[in-house]
VOPAGU-2260 file (C-alpha; in pm, 1 decimal, decimal comma):
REM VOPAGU-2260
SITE   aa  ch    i         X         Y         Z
SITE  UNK   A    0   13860,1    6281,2    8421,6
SITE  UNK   A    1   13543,0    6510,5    8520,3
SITE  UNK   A    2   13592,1    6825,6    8551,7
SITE  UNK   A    3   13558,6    7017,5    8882,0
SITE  UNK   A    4   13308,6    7264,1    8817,1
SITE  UNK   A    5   13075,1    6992,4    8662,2
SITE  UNK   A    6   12799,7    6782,2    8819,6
SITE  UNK   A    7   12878,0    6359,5    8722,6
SITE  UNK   A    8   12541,7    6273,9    8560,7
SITE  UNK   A    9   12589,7    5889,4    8547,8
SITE  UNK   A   10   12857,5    5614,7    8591,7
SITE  UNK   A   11   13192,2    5621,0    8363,6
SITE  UNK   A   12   13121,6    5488,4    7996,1
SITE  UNK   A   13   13335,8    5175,2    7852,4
SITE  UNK   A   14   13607,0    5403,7    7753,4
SITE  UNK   A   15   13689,6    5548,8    8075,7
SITE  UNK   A   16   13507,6    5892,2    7992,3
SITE  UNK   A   17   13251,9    6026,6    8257,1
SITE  UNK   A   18   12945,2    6225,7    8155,0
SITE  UNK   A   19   12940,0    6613,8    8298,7
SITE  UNK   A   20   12652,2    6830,4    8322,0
SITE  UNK   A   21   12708,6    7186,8    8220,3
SITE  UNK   A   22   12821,0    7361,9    8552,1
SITE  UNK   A   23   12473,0    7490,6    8741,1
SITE  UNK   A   24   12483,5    7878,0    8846,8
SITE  UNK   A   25   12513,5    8021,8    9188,3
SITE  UNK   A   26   12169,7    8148,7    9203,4
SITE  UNK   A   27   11822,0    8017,7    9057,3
SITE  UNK   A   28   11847,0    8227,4    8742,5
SITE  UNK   A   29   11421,7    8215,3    8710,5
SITE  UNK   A   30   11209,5    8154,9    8420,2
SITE  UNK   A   31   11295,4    8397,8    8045,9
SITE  UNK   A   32   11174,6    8698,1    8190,6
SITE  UNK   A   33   11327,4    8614,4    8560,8
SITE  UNK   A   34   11013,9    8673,0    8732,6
SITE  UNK   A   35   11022,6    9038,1    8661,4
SITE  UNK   A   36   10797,1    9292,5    8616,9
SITE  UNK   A   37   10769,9    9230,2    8221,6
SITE  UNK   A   38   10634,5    8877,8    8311,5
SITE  UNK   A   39   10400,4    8951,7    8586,9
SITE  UNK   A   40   10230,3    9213,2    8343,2
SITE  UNK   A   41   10220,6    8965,0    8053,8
SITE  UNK   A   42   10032,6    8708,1    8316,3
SITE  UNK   A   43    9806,7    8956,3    8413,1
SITE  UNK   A   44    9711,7    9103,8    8111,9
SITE  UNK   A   45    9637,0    8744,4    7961,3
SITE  UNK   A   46    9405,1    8655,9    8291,6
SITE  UNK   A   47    9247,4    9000,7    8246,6
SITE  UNK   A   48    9167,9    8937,5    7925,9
SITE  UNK   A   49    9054,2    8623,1    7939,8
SITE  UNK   A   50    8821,8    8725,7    8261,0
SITE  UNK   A   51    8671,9    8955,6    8037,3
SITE  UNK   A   52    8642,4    8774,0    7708,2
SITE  UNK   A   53    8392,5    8475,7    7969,5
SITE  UNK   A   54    8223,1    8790,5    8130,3
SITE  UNK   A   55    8092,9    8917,7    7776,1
SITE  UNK   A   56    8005,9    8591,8    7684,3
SITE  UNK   A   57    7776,9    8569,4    7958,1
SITE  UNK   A   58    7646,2    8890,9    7935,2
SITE  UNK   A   59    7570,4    8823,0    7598,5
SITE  UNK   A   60    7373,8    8496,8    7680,6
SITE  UNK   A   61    7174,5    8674,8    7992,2
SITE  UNK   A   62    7082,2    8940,6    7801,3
SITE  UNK   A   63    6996,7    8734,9    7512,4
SITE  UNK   A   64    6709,7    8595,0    7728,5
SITE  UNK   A   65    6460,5    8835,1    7705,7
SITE  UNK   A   66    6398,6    8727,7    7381,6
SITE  UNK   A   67    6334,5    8378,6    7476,3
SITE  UNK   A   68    6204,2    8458,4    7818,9
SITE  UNK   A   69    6131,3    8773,9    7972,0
SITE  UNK   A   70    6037,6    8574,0    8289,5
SITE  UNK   A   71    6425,1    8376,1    8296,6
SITE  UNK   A   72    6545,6    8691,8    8219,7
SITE  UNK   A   73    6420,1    8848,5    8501,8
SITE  UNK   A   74    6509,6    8547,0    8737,2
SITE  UNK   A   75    6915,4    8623,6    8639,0
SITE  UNK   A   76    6880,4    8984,1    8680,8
SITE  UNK   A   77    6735,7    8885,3    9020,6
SITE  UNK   A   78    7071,3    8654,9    9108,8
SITE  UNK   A   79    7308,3    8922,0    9034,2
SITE  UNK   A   80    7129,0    9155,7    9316,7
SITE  UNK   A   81    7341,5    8941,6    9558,4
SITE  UNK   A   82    7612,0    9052,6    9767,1
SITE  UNK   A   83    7794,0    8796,5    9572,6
SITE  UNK   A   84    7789,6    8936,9    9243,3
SITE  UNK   A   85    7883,7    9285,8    9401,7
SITE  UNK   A   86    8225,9    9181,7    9469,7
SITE  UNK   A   87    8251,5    8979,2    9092,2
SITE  UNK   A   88    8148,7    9333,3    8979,1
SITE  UNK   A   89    8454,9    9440,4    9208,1
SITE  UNK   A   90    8669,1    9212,5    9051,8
SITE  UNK   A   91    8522,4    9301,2    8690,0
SITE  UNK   A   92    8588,1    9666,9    8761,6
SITE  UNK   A   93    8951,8    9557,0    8837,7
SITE  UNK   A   94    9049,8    9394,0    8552,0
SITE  UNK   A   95    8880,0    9573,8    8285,5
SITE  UNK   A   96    9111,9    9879,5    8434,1
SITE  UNK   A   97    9450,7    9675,4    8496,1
SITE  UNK   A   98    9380,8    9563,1    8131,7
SITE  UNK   A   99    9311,8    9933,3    7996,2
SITE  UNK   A  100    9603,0   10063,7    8171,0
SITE  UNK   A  101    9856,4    9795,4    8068,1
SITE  UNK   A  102    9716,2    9838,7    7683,9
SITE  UNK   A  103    9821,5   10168,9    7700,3
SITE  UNK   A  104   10183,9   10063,8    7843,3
SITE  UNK   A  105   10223,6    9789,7    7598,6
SITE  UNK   A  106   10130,1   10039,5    7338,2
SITE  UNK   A  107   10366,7   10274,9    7421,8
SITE  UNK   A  108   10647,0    9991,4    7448,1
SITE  UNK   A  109   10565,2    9900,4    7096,2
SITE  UNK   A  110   10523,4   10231,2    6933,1
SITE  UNK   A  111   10796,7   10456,9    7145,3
SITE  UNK   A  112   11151,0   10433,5    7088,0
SITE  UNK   A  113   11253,9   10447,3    7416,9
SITE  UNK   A  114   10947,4   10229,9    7582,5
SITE  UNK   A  115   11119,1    9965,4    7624,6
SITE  UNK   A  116   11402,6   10123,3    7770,4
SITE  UNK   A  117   11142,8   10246,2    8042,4
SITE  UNK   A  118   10887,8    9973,6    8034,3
SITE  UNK   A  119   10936,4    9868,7    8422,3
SITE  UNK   A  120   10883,0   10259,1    8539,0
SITE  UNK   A  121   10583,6   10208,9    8307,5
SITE  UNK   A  122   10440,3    9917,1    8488,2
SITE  UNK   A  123   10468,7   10045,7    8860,3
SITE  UNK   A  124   10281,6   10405,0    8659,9
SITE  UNK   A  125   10000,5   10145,7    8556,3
SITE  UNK   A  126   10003,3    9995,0    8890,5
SITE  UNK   A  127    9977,1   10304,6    9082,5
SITE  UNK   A  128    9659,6   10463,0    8849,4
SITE  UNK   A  129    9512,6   10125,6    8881,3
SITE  UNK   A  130    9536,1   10123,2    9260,1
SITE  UNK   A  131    9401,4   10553,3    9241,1
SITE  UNK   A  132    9128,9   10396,3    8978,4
SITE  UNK   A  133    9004,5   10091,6    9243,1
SITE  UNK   A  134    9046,6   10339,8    9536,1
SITE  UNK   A  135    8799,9   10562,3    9367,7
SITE  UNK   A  136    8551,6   10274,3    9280,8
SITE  UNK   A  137    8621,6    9985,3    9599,3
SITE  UNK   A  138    8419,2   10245,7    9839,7
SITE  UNK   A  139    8181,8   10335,6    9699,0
SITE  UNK   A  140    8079,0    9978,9    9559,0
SITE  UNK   A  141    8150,4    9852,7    9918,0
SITE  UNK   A  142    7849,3   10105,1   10027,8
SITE  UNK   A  143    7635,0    9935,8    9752,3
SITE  UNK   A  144    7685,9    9616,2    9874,0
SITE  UNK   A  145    7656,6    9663,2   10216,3
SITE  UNK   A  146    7349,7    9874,4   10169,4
SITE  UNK   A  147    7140,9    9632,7   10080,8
């Protein structure tokens, strides 16, 4: 017969034997890391990253330009003068310093015996000098926009 805790996953085979699933927990046990801290910073730093990696690639091309065409060159240079572009220098700004900061964290998880041991405490200390970082920068490049 099935057993109590189970869950009956189909009708009773030939034999009289009924197929049980594996009892399910209490509670939604989340994904390997559990929705933690640990994954939140992998996710970030891998969007970070990957923000930056397409920024310099366009840099790269724009600037690259004024060797085909001083005149195209100057017509890009002209589109990122919009208030647009202020805020995707926002955003740049913010990554580039999430990604610095959680370098150094993952760098000390890897390289200090006790890192991972304190890893977590180590991501809210990234998260509160990248919050002082943007706090320093947001204003300012909110004036610059605005200014305009």
């Amino acid at each position: 017969m099935a057993e109590q805790t189970g869950v009956l996953t189909g009708p009773p085979a030939p034999n009289g034997d009924t197929k049980v699933a594996p009892p399910r927990p209490s509670r939604f046990q989340g994904t390997l890391y559990r929705g933690r801290e640990g994954m939140w910073s992998w996710v970030l730093h891998r969007i970070t990253g990957v923000s930056i990696y397409f920024f310099l690639l366009v840099h790269i091309l724009d600037t690259a330009l004024v060797r085909v065409s001083p005149q195209a060159y100057n017509a890009v240079i002209g589109t990122y003068k919009h208030p647009i572009m202020g805020f995707g220098e926002t955003a740049l700004v913010a990554a580039i310093g999430f990604h610095a900061l959680n370098g150094l964290r993952i760098i000390l998880i890897d390289f200090w015996s006790q890192g991972t041991k304190h890893q977590r405490l180590m991501f809210w200390i990234v998260i509160a000098l990248w919050v002082i970082l943007l706090a320093g920068f947001v204003p300012r490049q909110m004036m610059n926009i605005f200014s305009e």
